[in-house]
C-alpha positions as CSV (number, residue, x, y, z in Angstrom):
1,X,-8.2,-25.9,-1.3
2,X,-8.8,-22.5,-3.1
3,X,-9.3,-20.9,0.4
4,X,-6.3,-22.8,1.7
5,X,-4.3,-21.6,-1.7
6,X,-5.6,-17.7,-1.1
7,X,-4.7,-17.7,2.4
8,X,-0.7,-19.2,1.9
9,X,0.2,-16.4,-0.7
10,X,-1.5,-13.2,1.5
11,X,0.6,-15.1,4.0
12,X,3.9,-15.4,2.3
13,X,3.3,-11.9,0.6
14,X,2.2,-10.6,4.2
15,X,5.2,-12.0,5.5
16,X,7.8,-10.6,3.2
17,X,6.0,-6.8,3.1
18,X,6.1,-6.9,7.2
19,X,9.9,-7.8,6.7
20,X,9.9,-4.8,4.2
21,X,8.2,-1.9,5.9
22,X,10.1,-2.7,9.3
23,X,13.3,-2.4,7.7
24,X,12.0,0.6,5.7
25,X,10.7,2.4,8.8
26,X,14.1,1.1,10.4
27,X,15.9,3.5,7.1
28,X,13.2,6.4,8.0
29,X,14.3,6.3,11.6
30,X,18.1,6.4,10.7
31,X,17.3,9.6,8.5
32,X,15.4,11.1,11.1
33,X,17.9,10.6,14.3
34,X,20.8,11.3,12.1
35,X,19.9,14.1,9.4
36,X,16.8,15.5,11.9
37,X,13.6,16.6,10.4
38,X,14.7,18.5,7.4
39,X,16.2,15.5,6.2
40,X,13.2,13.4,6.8
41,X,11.2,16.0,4.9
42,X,13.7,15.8,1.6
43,X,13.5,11.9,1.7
44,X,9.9,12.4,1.7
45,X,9.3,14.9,-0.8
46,X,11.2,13.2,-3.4
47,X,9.5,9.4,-2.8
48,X,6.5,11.7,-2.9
49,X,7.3,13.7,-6.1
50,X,8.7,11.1,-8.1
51,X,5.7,8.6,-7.2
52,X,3.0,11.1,-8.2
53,X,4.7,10.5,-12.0
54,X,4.0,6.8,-11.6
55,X,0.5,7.7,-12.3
56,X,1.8,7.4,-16.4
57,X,3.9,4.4,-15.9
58,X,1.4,1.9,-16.2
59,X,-1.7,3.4,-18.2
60,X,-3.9,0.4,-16.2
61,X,-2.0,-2.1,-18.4
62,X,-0.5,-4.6,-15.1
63,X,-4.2,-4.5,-14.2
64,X,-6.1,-5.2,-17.8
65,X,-3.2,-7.8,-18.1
66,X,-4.2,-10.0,-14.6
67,X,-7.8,-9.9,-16.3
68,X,-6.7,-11.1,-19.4
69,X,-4.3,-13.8,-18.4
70,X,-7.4,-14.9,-15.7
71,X,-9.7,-15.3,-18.3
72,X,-7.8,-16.3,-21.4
73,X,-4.2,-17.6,-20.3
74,X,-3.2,-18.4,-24.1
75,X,-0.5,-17.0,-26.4
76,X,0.7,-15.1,-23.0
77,X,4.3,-15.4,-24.5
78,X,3.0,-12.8,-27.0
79,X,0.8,-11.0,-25.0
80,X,3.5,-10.7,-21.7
81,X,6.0,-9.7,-24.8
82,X,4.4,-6.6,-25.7
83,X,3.3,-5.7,-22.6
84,X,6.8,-5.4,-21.2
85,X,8.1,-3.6,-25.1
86,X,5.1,-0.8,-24.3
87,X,5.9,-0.5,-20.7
88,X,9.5,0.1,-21.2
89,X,8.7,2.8,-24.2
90,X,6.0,4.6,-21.5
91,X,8.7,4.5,-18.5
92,X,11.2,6.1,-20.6
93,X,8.8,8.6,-21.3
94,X,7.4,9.2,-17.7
95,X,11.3,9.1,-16.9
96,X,11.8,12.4,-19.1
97,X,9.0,14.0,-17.6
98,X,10.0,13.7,-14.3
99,X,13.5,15.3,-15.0
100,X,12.1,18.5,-16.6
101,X,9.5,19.2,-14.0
102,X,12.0,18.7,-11.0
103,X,13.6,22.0,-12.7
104,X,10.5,23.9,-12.4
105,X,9.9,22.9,-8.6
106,X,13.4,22.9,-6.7
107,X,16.2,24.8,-7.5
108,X,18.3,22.7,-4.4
109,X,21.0,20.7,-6.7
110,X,21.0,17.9,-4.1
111,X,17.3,17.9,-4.6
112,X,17.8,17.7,-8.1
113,X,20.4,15.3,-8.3
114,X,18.5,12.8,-5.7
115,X,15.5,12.9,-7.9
116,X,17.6,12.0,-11.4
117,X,18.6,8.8,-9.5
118,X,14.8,8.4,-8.0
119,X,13.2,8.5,-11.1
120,X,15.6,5.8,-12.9
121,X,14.9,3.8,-9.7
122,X,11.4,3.9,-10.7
123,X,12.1,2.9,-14.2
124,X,13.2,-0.1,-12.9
125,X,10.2,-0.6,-10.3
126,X,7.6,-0.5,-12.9
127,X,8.9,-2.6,-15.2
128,X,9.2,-5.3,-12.5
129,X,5.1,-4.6,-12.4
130,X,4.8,-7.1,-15.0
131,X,6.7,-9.8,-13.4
132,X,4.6,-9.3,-10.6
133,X,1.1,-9.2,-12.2
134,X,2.7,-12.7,-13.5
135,X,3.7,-14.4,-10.1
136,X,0.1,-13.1,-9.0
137,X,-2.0,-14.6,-11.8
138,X,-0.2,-18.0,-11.6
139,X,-0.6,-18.0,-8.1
140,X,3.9,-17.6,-7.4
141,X,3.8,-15.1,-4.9
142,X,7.0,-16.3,-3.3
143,X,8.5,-15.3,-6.2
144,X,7.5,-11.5,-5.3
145,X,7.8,-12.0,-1.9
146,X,11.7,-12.9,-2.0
147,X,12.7,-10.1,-4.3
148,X,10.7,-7.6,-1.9
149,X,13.1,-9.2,1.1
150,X,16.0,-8.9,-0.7
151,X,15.4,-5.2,-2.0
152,X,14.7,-4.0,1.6
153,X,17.4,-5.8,2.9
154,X,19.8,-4.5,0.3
155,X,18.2,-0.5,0.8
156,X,17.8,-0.4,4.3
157,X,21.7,-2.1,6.0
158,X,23.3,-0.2,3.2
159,X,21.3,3.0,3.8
160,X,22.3,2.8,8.0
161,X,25.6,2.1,7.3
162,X,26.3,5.0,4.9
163,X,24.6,6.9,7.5
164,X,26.6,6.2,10.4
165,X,29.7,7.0,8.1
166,X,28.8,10.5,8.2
167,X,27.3,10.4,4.4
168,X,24.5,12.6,2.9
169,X,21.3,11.6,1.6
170,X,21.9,11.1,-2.1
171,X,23.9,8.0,-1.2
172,X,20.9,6.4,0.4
173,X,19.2,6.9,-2.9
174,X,22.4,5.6,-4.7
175,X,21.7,2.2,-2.6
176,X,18.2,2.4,-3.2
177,X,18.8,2.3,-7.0
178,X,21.3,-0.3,-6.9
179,X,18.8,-2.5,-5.0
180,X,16.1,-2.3,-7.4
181,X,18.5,-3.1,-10.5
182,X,19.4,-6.2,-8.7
183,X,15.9,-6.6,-8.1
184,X,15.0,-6.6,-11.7
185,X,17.6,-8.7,-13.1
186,X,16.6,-11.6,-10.5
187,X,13.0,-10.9,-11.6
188,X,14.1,-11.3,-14.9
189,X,15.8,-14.4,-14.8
190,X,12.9,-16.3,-12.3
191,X,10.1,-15.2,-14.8
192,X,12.5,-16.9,-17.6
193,X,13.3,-20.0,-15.6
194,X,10.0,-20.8,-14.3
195,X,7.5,-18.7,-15.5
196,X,7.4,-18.0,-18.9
197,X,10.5,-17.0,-21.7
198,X,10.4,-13.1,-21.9
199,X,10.5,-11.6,-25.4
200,X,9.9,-8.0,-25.7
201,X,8.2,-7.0,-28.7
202,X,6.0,-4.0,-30.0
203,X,3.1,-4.8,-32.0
204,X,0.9,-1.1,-32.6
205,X,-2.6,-2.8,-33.1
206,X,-1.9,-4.9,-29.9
207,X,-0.5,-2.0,-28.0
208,X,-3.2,0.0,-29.5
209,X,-6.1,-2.4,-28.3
210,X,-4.6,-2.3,-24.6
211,X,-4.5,1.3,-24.8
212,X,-7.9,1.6,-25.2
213,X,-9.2,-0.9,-22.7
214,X,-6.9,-0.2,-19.9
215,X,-7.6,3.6,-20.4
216,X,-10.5,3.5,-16.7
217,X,-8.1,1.3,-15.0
218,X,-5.1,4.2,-15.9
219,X,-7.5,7.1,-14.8
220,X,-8.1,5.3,-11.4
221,X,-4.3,4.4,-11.1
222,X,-3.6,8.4,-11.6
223,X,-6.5,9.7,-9.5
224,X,-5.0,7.3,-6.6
225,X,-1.3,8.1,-7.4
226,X,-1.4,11.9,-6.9
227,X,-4.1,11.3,-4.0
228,X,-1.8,9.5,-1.8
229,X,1.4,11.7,-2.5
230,X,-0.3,15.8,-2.9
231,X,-0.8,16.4,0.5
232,X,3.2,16.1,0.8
233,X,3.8,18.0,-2.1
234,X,1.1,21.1,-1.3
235,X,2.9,21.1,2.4
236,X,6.4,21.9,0.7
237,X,4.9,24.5,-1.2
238,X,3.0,26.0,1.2
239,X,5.5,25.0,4.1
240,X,8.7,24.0,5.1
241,X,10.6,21.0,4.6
242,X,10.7,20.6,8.8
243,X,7.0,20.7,8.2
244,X,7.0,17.9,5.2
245,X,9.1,16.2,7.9
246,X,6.3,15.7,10.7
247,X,3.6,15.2,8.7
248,X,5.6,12.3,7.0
249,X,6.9,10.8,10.8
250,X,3.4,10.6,11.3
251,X,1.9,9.2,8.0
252,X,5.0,6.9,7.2
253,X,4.4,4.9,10.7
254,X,0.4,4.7,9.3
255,X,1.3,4.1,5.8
256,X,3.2,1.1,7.1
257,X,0.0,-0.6,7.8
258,X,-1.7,-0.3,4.5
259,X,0.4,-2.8,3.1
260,X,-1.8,-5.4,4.5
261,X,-5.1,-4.8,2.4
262,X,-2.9,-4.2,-0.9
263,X,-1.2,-7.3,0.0
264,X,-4.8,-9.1,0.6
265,X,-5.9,-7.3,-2.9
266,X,-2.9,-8.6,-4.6
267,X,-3.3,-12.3,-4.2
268,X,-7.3,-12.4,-4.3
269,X,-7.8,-9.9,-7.1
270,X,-7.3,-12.6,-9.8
271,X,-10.1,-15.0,-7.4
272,X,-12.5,-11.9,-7.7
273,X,-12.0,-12.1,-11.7
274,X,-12.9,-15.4,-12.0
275,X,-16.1,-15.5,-9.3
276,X,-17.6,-12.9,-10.9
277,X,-17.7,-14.3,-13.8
278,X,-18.6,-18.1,-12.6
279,X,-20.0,-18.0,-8.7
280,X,-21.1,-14.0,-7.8
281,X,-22.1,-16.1,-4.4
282,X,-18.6,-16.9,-4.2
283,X,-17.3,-13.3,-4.8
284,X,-19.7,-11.7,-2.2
285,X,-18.5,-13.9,0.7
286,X,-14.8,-14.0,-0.1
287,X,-15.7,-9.5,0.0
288,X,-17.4,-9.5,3.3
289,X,-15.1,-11.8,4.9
290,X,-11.8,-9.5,3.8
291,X,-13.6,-7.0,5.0
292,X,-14.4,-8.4,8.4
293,X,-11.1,-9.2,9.0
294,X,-9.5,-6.4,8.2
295,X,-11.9,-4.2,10.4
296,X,-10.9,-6.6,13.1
297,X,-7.3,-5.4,12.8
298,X,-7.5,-1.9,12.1
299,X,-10.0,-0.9,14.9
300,X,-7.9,-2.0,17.9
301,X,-4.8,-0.4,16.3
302,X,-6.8,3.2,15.9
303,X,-7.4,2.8,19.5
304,X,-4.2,1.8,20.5
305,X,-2.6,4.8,18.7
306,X,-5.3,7.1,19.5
307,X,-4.4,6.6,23.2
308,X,-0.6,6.1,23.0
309,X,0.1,7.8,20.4
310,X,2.2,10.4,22.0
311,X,4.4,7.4,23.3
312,X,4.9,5.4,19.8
313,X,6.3,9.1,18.7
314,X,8.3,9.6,21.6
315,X,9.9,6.2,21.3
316,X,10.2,5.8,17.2
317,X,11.2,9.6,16.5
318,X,12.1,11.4,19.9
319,X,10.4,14.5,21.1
320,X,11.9,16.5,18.5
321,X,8.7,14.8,16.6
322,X,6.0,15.9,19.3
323,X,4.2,17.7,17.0
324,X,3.5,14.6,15.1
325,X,1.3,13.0,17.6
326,X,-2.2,14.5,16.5
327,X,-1.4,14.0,13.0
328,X,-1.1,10.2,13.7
329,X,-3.9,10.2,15.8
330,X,-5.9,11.6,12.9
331,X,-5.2,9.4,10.6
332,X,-4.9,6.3,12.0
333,X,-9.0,6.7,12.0
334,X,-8.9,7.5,8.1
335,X,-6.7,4.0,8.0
336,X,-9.4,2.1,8.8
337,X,-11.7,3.5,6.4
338,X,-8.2,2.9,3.8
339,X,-8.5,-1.2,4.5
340,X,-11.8,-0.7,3.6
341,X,-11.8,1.1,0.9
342,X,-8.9,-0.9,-0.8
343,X,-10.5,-4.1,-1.0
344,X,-14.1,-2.5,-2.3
345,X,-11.9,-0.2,-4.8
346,X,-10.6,-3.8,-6.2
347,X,-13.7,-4.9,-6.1
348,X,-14.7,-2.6,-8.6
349,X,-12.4,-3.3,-11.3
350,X,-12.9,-7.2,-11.0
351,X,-17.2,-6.6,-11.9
352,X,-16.3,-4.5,-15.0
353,X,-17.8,-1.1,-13.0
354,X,-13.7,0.2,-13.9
355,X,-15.3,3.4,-15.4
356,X,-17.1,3.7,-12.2
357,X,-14.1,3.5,-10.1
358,X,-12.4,5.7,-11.9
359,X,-14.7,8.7,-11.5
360,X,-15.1,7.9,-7.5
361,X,-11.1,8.4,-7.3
362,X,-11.2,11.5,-9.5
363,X,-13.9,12.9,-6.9
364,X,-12.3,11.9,-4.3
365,X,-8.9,13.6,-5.5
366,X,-10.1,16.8,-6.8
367,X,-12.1,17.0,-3.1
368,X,-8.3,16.1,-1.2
369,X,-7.1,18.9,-3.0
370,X,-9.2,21.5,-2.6
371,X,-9.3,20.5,1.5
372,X,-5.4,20.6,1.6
373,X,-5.3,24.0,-0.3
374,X,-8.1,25.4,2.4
375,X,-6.4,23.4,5.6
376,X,-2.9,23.8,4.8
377,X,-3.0,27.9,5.7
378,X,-4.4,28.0,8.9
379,X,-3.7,24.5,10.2
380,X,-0.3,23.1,8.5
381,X,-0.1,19.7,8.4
382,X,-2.4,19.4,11.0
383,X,-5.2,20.3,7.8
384,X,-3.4,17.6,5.6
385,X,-4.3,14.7,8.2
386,X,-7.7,16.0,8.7
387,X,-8.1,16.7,4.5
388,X,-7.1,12.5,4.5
389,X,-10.1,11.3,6.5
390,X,-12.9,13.4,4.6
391,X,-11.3,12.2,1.4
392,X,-11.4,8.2,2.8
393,X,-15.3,8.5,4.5
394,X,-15.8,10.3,0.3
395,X,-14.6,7.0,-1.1
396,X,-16.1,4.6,1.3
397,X,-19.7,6.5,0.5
398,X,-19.0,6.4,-3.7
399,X,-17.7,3.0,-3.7
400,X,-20.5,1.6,-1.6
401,X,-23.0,3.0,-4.3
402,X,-21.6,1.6,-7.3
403,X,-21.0,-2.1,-6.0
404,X,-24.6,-2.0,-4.6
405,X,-25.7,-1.6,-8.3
406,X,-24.1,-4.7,-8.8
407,X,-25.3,-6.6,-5.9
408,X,-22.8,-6.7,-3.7
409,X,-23.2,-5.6,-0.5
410,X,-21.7,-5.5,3.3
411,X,-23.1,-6.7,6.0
412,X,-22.0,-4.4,8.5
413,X,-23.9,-5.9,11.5
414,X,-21.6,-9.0,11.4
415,X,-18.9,-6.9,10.7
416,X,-18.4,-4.7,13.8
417,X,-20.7,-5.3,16.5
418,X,-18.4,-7.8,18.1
419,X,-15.3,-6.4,17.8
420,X,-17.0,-3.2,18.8
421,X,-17.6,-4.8,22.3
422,X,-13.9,-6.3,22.2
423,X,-13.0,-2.4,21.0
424,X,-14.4,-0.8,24.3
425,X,-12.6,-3.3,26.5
426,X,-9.6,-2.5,25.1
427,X,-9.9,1.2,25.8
428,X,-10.6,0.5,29.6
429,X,-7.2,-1.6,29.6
430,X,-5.5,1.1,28.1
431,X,-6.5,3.8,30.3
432,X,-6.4,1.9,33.4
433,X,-2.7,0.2,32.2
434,X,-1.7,3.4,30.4
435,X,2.1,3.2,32.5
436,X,2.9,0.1,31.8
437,X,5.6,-0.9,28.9
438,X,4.5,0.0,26.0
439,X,5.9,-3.7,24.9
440,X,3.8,-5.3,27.2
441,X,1.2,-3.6,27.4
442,X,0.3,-4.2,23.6
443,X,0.3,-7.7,23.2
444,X,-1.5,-8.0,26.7
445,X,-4.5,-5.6,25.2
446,X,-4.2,-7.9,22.1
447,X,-5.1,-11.1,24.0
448,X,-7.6,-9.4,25.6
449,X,-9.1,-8.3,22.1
450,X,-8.7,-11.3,20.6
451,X,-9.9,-13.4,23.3
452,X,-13.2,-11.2,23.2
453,X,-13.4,-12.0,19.4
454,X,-13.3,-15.4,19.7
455,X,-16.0,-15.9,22.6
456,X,-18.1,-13.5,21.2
457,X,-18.0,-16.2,18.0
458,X,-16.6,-13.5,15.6
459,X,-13.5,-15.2,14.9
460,X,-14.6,-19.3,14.3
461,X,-12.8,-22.5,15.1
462,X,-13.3,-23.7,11.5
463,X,-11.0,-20.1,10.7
464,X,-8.4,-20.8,13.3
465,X,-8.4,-24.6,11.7
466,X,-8.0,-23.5,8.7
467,X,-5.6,-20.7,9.7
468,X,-3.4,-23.8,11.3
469,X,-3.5,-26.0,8.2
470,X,-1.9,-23.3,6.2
471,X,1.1,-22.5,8.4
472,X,1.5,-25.9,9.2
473,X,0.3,-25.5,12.8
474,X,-0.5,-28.7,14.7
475,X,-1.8,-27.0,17.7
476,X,-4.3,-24.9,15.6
477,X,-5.4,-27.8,13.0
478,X,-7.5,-29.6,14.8
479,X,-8.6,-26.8,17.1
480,X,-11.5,-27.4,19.5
């Protein structure tokens, strides 16, 4: 039943982040057809800007906290308390900061402006953190999922329609912010109802103590937080913000898909905790099995895009975007190697090698930097896409090493020779099929994938049982 338990909430939270990036990309789209690619490239670079200050929002506390509550679940009244009194004085503070730099970066007042509403946004975001880490450790991720739904929903129908009235983009941000303080109050008042009562306190030796332990997981946080937001920040300096605007067509469509390994690392990191610490058997198959499966579904999309990518442009942003295509066909390579790398970086943290971690994603930072600032010259964005795939093969290699010490391992025979075989079919479909509708050919190339999986016995029938039993399907229960 734990299997049966792990696989409903990476369903439900699968479910409502789907629901969440579609209507997102739906919002990026709007911007893009109706304020062009200087627009796109404003909306970009201030989610990018403000995010790289979330890497002092959370100091590793949401993560120590899961850990704690895992392993010793009592006094949590307490311990939730003063995790949520620190937080708030630390997003106050990250709040500030934020504010002064933008002063130093952009002179734009719109710019400006946008960002004073983004960053109290944020405020808001990682405070809900801890509500989170709480529907995650007692295993309530519906909880997370419906305030995700209702957040989108809220951002992205009242985003179009301000849009289609002619308005500018600080009113999208405007929404934005009122859906994530309606998103926190109905956090607020589930984790009081059903959770646990909330009472905000500071106690210094407490906050002191958390300080200090969570100090590897913060490092990592911060190493990861500038990664995955510099290369749009470098291009505006170096660039324009049309420029910021293709890179980000082509990265936002591939970003989408990362939300299914941190959704997959979100409901099993607390499982990881606890099999390390009872059943290390236990921990090394629910690892290679994640794995597997999440090679299984990012191959035949690199392929896919790698061979229609010009069309998925064509079709989301219009040619205006052309320039985007080898940018997405670039990194929709290093995506593969990011569902990889997000599971083993998890991995990590749950067998204590948290120091560990942390000095892989410092490595692998300081070595994205230094390729954007060489790349970004003679190849524009272009260099950014290619700086993101050395940076993930970097991690994979670093990350391999240090859970080997451990004894974990991958077994990457089982992992990819099948769906390897399945892979190469699906490129002969493609180019044979390559002018047929692009919304039929898809999910034909996907039966055809799938259907190779299964024969080839790298997809089982006790999976697709088990698959069945969780969604409540009868025709896959008692599969045969």
């Amino acid at each position: 039943m734990k299997a049966k338990k792990i696989a409903r909430n990476i369903l439900i939270l699968y479910g409502a982040t789907i629901i969440g990036h579609l209507l997102t990309l739906g919002l990026i789209l709007t911007i893009s057809r109706m304020l062009g690619a200087e627009g796109l490239g404003k909306y970009s670079f201030v989610i990018a800007f403000v995010g790289i200050f979330s890497f002092f929002s959370d100091f590793g506390i949401t993560i120590l906290m899961k850990k704690d509550l895992v392993k010793n679940p009592n006094n949590k009244v307490f311990y939730v308390g003063n995790i949520l009194g620190l937080k708030f004085i630390i997003n106050i503070a990250v709040t500030l900061l934020c504010l002064i730099a933008i002063y130093f970066v952009d002179k734009s007042f719109e710019v400006r402006a946008i960002v004073l509403i983004y960053a109290f946004t944020m405020f808001l975001e990682y405070l809900n953190w801890v509500f989170y880490s709480l529907y995650q450790v007692y295993q309530k991720i519906e909880y997370q999922a419906l305030i995700i739904t209702i957040e989108r929903i809220i951002s992205t129908f009242g985003g179009v329609f301000l849009l289609l009235l002619g308005q500018k983009l600080i009113s999208i941000f405007i929404i934005i912010f009122l859906s994530y303080l309606i998103c926190f109050l109905i956090s607020l008042f589930i984790t009081n109802k059903n959770i646990l009562k909330i009472r905000p306190s500071i106690d210094i030796d407490f906050s002191k103590n958390v300080l200090t332990r969570a100090f590897p997981f913060w490092f990592s946080t911060i190493f990861l937080s500038v990664y995955f937001r510099i290369d749009t920040v470098l291009l505006k300096f170096f660039k324009t913000y049309d420029i910021v605007g293709l890179y980000n067509a082509a990265y936002k469509l591939i970003d989408g898909l990362s939300f299914l390994p941190a959704v997959i690392t979100i409901v099993i990191f607390p499982a990881m905790v606890k099999f390390h610490t009872e059943d290390a058997k236990k921990l090394q198959i629910l690892f290679q099995t994640v794995i597997k499966y999440l090679f299984i579904i990012s191959f035949p999309i690199a392929i896919g895009i790698t061979l229609v990518g010009d069309r998925i442009i064509y079709i989301f942003y219009g040619k205006e975007f052309a320039g985007s295509v080898l940018a997405l066909q670039i990194l929709t390579w290093a995506e593969i190697l990011v569902f990889t790398n997000t599971v083993s970086g998890q991995l990590l943290n749950a067998i204590d090698k948290e120091k560990a971690f942390a000095v892989a994603t410092g490595l692998g930072l300081v070595f994205n930097v230094v390729l954007n600032l060489l790349l970004i010259p003679f190849f524009s964005f272009i260099g950014s896409a290619i700086a993101v795939l050395l940076t993930e093969i970097l991690f994979l290699a670093l990350y391999y090493i240090n859970f080997r010490k451990k004894g974990y391992s991958l077994n990457v025979k089982n992992i990819g020779i099948v769906p390897l075989i399945a892979g190469s079919t699906v490129v002969a479909v493609l180019l044979v099929l390559k002018n047929l509708n692009l919304f039929l050919l898809i999910p034909f190339t996907a039966i055809v994938y799938f259907s190779i999986l299964f024969f080839g016995k790298s997809i089982t029938r006790e999976e697709i049982n088990l698959f069945g039993d969780v969604l409540n399907l009868p025709f896959l229960k008692n599969f045969k």
